[in-house]
Steps between C-alpha positions, in 0.01 A plus 500: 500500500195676415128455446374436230169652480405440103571126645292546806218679311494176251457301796237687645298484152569131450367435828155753420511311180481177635219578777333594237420890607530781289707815646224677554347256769850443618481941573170420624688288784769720524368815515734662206501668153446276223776699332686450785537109528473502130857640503632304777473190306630649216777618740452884481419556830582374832247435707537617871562187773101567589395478129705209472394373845094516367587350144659172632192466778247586160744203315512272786841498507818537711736791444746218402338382241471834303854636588692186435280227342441285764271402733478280799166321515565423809558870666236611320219221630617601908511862411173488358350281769656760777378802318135321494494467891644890526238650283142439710759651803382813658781798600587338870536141390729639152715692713552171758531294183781746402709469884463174449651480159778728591519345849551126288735619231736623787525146618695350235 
């Protein structure tokens, strides 16, 4: 089974659309072409995982959401609150915050 990126691209427009941003302040976010995430939504192009990375953190989304349509609301509120406390981190504690991550997932 395949992707289907004039699917994803849709997705990625409805949710633009529904934010109410034009694709030129969703580049702005992202960093890219106009042209270029004009023809990802019209499924032209595929975007790189980076590019796609940036345009669900300038939607607000998960990667979920825009590859498959769904969305857990919960995920998404704990992922957002633990990014929150990693971003006023300096480069010591991010890398301890990373052993510790690693250091937990190992313990299932």
């Amino acid at each position: 089974m395949g992707m289907d990126y004039r699917q994803l691209g849709q997705r990625i427009a409805a949710r633009r659309k529904k934010m109410g941003l034009r694709q030129v302040q969703v580049c702005e976010r992202c960093d890219i072409n106009n042209n270029y995430l004009s023809n990802i939504e019209r499924g032209r192009s595929i975007p790189s995982l980076e590019v796609f990375m940036r345009i669900c953190e300038a939607l607000e989304v998960t990667p979920d959401q825009l590859l498959l349509g769904t969305r857990r609301e919960e995920d998404w509120s704990r992922n957002q609150a633990v990014a929150e406390h990693l971003r006023g981190m300096n480069p010591k504690q991010l890398e301890l915050a990373d052993s510790f991550l690693r250091w937990l997932r190992e313990q299932e």
